[in-house]
C-alpha positions in Angstrom: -21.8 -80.2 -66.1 -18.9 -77.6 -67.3 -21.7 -74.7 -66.6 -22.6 -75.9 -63.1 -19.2 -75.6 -62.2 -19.3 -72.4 -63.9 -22.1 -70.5 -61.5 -20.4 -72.6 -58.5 -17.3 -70.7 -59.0 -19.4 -67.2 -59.8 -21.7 -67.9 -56.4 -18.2 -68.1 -54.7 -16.7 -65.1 -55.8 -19.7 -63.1 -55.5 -20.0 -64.5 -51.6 -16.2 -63.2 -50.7 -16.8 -60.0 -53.0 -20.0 -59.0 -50.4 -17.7 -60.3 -47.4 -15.0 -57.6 -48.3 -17.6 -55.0 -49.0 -18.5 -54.8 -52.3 -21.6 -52.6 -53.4 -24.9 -54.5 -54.3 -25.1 -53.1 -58.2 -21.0 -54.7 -58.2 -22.7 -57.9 -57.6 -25.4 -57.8 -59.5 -23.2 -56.7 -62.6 -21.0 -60.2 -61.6 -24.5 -62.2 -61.8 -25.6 -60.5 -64.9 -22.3 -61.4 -66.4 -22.6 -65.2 -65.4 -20.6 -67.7 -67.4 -19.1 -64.7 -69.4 -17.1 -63.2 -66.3 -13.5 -63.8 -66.4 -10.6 -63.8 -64.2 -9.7 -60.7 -65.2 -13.5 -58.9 -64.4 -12.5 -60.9 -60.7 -9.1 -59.2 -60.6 -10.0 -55.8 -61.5 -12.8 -56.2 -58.6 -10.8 -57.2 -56.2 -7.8 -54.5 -57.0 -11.1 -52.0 -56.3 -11.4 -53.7 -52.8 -8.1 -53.9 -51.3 -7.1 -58.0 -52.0 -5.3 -60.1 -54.0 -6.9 -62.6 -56.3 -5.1 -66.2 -55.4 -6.6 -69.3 -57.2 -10.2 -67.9 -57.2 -10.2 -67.3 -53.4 -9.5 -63.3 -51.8 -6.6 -62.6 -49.8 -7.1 -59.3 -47.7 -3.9 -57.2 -48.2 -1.3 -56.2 -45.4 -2.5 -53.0 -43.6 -6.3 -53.3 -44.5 
């Protein structure tokens, strides 16, 4: 059960990662990671992009 839950919170991030423009091979490094990616692969992603990381959901920055 623990590793569906897993991939549902990966399939959501990857989702709002392609939303706020992330590249294709970004995504696919995500999928390739699967259960292994952390919070902090997330974090660093979204840094890249312009938003903050807030309880597993992106939050566009002022001014972007």
């Amino acid at each position: 059960m623990t590793e569906n839950v897993e991939w549902m919170i990966l399939g959501s991030m990857i989702s709002q990662f392609a939303e706020v423009g992330a590249k294709p091979w970004e995504l696919r490094l995500l999928a390739l990671k699967g259960g292994r990616a952390s919070t902090k692969d997330f974090a660093r992603m979204a840094v890249r992009h312009g938003c903050d990381m807030r309880g597993f959901r992106l939050v566009p920055k002022e001014g972007k």
